[in-house]
PAVOMI-451481 format. One line per 10 residues: number of its first residue (from 1); their letters; for each residue x, y, z of N, C-alpha, C, O. Coordinates in steps of 0.05 Angstrom, whole numbers. Layout:
! residues N
NUM) A) X Y Z X Y Z X Y Z X Y Z  ... .
***
This chain:
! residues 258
1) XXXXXXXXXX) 187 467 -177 202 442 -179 183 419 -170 164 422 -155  189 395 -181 167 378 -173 178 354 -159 200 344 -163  158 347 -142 169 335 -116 178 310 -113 157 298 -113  194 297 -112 204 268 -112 187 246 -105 188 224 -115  165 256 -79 153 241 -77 126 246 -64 130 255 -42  101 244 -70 79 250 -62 75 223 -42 75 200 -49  73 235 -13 67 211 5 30 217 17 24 232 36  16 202 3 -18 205 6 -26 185 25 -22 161 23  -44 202 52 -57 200 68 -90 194 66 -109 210 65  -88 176 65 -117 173 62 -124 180 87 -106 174 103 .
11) XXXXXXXXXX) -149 193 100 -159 203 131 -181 191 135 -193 185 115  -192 184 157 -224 178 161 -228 179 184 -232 157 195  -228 208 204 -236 207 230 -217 197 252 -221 186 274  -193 206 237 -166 207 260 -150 221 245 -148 230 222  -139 222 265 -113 248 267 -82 226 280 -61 235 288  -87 202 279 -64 184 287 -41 176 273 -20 167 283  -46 180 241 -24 174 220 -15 208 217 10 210 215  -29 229 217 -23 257 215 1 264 238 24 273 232  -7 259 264 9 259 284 34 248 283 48 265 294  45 235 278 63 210 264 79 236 253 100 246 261 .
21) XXXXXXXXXX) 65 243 236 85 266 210 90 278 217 111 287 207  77 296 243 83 318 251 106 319 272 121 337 278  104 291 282 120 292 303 157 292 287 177 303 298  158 282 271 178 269 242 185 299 243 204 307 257  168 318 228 168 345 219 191 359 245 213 370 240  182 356 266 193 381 282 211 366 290 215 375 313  232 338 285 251 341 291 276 333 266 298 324 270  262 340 239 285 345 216 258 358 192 235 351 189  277 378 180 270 396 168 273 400 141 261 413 124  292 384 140 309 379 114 301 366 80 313 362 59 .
31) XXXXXXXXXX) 270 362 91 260 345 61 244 374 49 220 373 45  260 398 43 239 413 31 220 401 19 205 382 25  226 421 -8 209 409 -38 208 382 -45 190 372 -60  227 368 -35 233 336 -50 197 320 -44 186 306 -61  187 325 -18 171 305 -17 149 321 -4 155 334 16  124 322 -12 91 330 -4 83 308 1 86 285 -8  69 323 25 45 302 46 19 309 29 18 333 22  4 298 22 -24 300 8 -41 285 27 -37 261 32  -62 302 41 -82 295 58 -104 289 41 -109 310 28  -122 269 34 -153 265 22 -173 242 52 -176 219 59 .
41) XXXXXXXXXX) -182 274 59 -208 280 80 -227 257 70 -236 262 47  -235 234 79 -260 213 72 -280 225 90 -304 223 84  -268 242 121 -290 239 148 -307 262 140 -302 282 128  -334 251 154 -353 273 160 -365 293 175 -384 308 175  -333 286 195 -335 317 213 -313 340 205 -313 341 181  -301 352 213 -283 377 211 -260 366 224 -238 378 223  -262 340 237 -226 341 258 -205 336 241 -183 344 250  -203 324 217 -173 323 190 -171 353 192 -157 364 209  -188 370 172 -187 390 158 -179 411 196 -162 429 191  -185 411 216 -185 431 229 -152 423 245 -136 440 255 .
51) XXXXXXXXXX) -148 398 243 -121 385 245 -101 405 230 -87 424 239  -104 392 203 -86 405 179 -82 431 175 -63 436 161  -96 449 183 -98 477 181 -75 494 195 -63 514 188  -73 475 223 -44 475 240 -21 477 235 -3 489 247  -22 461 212 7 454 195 11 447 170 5 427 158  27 471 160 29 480 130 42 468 118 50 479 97  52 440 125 70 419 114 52 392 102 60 373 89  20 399 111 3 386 91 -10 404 69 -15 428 68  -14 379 46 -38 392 22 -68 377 29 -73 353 26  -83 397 39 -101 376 44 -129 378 20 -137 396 6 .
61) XXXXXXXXXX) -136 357 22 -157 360 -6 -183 342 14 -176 326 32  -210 348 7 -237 339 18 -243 314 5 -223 312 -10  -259 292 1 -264 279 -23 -304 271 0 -316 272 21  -304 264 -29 -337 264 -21 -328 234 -9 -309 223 -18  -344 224 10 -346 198 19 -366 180 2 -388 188 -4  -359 161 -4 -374 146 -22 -372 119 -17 -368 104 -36  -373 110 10 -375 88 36 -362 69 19 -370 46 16  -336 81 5 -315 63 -7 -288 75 -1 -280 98 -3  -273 52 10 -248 75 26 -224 83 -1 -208 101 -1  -228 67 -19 -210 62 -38 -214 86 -58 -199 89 -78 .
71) XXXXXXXXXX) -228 96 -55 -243 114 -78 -224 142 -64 -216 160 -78  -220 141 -38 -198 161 -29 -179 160 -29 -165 180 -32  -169 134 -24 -144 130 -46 -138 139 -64 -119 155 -67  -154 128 -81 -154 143 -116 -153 175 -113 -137 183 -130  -161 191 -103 -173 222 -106 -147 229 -92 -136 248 -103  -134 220 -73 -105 232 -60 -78 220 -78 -56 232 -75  -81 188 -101 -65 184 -116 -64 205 -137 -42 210 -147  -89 219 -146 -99 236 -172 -96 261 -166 -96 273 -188  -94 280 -145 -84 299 -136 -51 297 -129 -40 318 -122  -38 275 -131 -16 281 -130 9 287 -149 9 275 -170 .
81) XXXXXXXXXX) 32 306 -143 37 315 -160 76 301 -159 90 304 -179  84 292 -141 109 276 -148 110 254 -162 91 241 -171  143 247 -166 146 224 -196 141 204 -185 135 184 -199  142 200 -151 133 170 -153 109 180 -121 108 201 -108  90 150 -120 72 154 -97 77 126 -80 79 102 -87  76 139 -55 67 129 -34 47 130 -18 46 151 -4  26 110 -16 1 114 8 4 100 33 13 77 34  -2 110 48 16 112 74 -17 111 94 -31 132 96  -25 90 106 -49 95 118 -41 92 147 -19 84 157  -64 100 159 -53 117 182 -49 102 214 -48 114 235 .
91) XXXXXXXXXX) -47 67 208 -37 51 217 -7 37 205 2 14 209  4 63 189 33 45 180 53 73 180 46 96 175  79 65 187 80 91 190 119 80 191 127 59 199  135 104 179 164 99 183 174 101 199 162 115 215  200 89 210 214 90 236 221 108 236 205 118 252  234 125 230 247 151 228 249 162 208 246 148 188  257 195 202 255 207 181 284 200 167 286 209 145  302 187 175 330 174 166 318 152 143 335 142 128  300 146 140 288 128 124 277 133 101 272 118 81  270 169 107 259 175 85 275 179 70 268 172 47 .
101) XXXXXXXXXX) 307 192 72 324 198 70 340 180 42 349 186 20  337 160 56 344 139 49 336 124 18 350 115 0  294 128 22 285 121 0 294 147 -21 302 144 -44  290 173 -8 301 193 -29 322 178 -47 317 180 -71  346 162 -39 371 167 -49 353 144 -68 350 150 -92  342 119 -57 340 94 -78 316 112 -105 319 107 -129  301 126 -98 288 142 -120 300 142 -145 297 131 -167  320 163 -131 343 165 -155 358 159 -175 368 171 -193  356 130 -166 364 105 -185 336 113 -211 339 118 -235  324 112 -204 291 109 -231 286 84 -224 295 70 -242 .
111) XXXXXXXXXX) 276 70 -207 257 41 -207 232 53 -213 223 76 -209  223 32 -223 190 38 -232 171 16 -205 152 3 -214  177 13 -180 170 8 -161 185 -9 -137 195 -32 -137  185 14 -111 198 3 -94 184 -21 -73 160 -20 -66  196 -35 -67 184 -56 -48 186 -48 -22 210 -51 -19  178 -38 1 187 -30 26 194 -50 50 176 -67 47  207 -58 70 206 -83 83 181 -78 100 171 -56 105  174 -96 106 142 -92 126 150 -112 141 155 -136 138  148 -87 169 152 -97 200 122 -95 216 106 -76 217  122 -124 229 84 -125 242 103 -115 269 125 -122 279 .
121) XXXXXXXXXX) 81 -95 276 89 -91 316 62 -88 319 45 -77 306  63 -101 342 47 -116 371 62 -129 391 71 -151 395  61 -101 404 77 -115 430 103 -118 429 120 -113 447  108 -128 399 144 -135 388 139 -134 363 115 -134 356  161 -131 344 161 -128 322 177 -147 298 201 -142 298  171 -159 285 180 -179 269 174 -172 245 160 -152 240  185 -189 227 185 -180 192 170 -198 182 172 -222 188  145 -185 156 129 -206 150 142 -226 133 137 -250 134  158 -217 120 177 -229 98 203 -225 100 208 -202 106  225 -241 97 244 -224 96 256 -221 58 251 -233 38 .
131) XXXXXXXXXX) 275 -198 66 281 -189 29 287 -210 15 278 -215 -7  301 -223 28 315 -245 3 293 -267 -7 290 -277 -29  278 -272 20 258 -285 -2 233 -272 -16 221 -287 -33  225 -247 -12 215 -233 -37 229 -225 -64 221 -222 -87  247 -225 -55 268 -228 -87 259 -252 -97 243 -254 -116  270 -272 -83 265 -304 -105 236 -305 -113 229 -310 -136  218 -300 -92 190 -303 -101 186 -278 -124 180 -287 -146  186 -265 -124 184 -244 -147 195 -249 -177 186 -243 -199  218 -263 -169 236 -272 -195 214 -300 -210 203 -302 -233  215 -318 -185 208 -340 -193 185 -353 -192 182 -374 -205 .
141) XXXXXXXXXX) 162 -339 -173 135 -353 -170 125 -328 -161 117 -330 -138  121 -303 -170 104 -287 -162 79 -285 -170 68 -262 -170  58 -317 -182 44 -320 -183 29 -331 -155 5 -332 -152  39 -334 -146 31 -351 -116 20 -324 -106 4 -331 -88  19 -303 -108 15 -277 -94 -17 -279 -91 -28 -264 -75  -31 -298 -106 -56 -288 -103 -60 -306 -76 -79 -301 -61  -48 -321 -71 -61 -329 -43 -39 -332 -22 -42 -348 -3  -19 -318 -24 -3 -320 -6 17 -286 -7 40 -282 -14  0 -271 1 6 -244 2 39 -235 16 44 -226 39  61 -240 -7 89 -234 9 103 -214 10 123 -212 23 .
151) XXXXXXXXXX) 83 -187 -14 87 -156 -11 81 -143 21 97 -130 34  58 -149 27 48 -133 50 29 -126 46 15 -133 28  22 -108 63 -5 -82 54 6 -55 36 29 -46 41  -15 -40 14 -5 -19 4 11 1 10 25 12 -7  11 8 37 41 22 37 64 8 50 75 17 70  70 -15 39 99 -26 23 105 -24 4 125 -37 -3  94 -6 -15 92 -1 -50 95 25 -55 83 44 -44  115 26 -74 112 59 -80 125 52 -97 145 37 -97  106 70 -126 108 58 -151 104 94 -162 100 112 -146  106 96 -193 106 110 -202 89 126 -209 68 114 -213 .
161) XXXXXXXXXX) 87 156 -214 61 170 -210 52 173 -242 56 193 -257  39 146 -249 40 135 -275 12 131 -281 9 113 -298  -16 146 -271 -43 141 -268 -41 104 -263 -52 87 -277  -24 100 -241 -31 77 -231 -54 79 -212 -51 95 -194  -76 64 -212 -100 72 -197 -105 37 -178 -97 16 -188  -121 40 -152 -133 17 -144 -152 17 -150 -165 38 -153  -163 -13 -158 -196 -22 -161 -214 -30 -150 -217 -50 -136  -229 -14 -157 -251 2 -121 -268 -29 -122 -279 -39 -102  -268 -44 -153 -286 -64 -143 -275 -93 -121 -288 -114 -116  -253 -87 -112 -240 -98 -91 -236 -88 -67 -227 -66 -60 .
171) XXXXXXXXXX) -246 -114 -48 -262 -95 -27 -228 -107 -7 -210 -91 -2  -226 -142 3 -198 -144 12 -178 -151 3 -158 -158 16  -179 -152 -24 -155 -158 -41 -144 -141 -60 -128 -147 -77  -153 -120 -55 -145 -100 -73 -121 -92 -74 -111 -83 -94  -106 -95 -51 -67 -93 -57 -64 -117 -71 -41 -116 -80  -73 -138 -78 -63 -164 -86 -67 -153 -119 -48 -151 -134  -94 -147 -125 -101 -135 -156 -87 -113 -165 -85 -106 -189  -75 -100 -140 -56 -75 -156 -35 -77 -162 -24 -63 -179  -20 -104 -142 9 -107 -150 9 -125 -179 27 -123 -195  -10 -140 -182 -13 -161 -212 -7 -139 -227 11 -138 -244 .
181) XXXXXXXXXX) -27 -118 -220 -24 -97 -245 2 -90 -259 11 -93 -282  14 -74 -228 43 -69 -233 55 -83 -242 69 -73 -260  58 -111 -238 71 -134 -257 68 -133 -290 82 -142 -308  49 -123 -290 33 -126 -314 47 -105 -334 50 -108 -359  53 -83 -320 52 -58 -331 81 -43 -329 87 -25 -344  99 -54 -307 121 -52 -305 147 -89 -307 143 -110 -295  162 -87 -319 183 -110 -314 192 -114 -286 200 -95 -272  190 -144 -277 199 -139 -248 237 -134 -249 245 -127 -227  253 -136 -264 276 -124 -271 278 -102 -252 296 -98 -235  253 -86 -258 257 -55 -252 252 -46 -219 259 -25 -208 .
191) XXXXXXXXXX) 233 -72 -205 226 -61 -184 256 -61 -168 278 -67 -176  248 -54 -147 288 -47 -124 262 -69 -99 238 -72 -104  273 -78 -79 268 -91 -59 300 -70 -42 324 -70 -47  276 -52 -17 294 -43 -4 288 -51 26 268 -61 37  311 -45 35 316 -41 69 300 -29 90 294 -35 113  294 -2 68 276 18 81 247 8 94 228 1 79  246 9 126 219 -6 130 196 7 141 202 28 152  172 -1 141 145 4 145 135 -8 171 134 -32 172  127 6 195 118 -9 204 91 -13 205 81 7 194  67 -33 215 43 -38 208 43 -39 243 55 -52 260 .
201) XXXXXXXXXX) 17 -11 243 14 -26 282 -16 -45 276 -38 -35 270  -12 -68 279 -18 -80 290 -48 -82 305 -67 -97 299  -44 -63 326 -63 -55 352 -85 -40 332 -108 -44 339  -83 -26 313 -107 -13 306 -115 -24 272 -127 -12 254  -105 -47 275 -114 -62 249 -138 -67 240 -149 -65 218  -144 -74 265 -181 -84 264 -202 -56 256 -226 -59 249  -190 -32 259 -206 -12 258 -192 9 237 -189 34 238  -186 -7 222 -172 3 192 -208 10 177 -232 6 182  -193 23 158 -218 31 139 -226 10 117 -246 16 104  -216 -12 112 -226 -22 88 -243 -46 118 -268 -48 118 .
211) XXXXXXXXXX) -230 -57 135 -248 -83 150 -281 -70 154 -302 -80 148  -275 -44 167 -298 -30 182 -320 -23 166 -342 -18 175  -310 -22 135 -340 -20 112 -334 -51 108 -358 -51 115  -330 -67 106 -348 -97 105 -364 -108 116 -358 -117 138  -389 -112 107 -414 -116 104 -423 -147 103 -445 -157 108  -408 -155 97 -405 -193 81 -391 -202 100 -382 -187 117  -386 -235 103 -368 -255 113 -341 -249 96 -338 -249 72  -322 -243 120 -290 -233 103 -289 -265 97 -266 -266 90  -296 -286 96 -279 -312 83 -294 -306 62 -281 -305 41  -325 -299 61 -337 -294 36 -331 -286 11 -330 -298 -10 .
221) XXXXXXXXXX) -323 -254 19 -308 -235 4 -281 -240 -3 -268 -229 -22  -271 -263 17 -237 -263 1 -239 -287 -21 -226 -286 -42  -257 -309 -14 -256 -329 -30 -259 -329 -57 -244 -340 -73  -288 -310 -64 -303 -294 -80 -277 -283 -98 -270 -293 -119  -266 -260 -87 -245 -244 -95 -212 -261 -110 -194 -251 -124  -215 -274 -105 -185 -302 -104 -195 -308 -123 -178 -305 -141  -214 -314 -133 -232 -330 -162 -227 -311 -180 -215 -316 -201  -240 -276 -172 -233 -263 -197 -199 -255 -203 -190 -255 -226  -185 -249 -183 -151 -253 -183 -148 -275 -203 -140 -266 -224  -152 -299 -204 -151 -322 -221 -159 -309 -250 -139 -307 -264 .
231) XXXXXXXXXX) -180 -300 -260 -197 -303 -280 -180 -278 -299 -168 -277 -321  -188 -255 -276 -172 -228 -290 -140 -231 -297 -127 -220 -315  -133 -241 -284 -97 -239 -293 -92 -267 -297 -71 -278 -292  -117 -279 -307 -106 -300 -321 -80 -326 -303 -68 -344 -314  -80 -320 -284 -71 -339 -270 -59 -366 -262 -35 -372 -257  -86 -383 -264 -86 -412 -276 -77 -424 -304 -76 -448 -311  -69 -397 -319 -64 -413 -346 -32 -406 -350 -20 -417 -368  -16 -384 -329 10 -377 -330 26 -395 -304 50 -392 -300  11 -410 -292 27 -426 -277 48 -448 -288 45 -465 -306  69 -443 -272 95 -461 -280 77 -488 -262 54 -488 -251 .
241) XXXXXXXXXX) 103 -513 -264 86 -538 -252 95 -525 -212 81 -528 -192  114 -515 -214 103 -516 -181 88 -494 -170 85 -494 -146  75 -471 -187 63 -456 -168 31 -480 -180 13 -481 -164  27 -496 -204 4 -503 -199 -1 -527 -185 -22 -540 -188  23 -534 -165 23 -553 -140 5 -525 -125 -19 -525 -122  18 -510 -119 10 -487 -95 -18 -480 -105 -33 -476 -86  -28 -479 -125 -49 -467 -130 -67 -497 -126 -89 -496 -115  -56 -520 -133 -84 -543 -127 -84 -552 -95 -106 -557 -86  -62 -555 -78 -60 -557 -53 -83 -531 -42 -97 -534 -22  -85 -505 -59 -101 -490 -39 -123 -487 -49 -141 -477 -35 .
251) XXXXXXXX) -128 -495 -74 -165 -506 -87 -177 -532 -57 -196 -531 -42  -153 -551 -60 -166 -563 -38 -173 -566 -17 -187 -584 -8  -159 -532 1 -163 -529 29 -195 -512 22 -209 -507 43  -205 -505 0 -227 -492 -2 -212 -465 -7 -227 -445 -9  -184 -460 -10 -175 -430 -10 -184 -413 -36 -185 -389 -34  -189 -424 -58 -192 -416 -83 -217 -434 -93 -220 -455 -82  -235 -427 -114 -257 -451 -114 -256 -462 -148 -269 -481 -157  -239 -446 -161 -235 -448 -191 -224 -477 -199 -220 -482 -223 .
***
């Protein structure tokens, strides 16, 4: 039977998002078949793989490191075998397994991509967005997305296991280039904006896998990146008159250089 939902782990030298699942695991039991954990190993020691071996409620798969974190992404989206995916990195993590529960049921419906709520904790926990105004912005200006990020980070997304892939040539905007995609490729009609939330800690942000391979000035790389968002999805030429208020107000702060 095939699984409702492939939830992919990207790994790189922690065992902190694994822990998370495990702890989930031993106190409800109940998601047989519906949903696989897919482990894809980036690290270059043995502690994922000698982790996982523990517990037979991961698939774990190796991937060569190729000092691109996204490229493990891809290898744990491409090994997976449920109708829809979630990547789940190992600073974001669900409140409870009542949640998963939950997205099971909205599955069911058939959206061709769920929106998740994304909660920041540090210290306390607040909402980066709240739903109702990602609804209107989605409906009505979800062009603004290239410089005003109101999805979240990638696992707030869980979209269909449709060889939707990320593009490795995006080093910090690459959730911004994947959701255009999805726009692109799915009707926003179809996405659901749920309840179900994510939280982002916060505390180990800075030592995420995509900051810690940058090499460049991050204003560098994002400014850089914002130009090709413009060029590739065509951007500047699909603006209504008020997202191209939003878009010339932020040419002028230097946010965009097009």
């Amino acid at each position: 039977m095939r699984p409702t939902l492939s939830i992919v782990l990207p790994t790189f030298e922690s065992t902190t998002g694994l822990q998370r699942i495990v702890n989930f695991l031993l106190t409800d039991n109940r998601l047989d078949d519906r949903i696989e954990f897919i482990v894809s190993d980036d690290s270059k020691s043995d502690l994922i793989k000698n982790f996982v071996s523990k517990h037979k409620s991961f698939k774990y798969i190796k991937h060569s490191n190729t000092g691109n974190p996204v490229d493990n992404w891809n290898h744990g989206i491409e090994m997976s075998n449920g109708r829809y995916i979630h990547v789940l990195h190992h600073d974001e993590y669900y409140k409870n397994y009542k949640q998963l529960h939950d997205l099971l049921r909205i599955l069911e419906s058939s959206p061709d991509v769920v929106v998740l709520k994304c909660m920041l904790s540090k210290g306390h926990v607040s909402v980066l967005v709240p739903n109702w105004v990602k609804v209107k912005l989605l409906k009505k200006a979800h062009e603004i997305l290239h410089f005003k990020n109101f999805l979240g980070s990638p696992s707030n997304i869980i979209f269909r296991n449709d060889k939707n892939y990320f593009n490795r040539s995006f080093i910090w905007l690459v959730d911004i280039d994947f959701y255009f995609n999805l726009m692109h490729k799915y009707v926003l009609e179809a996405w659901t904006v749920s309840e179900v939330e994510i939280f982002s800690d916060l505390v180990h942000f800075r030592g995420n896998s995509i900051s810690i391979s940058l090499r460049q000035s991050l204003q560098e790389i994002e400014k850089n990146e914002r130009d090709n968002l413009i060029q590739i999805h065509e951007l500047k030429k699909n603006f209504s008159l008020k997202n191209k208020l939003y878009f010339y107000f932020a040419r002028a702060l230097g946010y965009v250089s097009l």
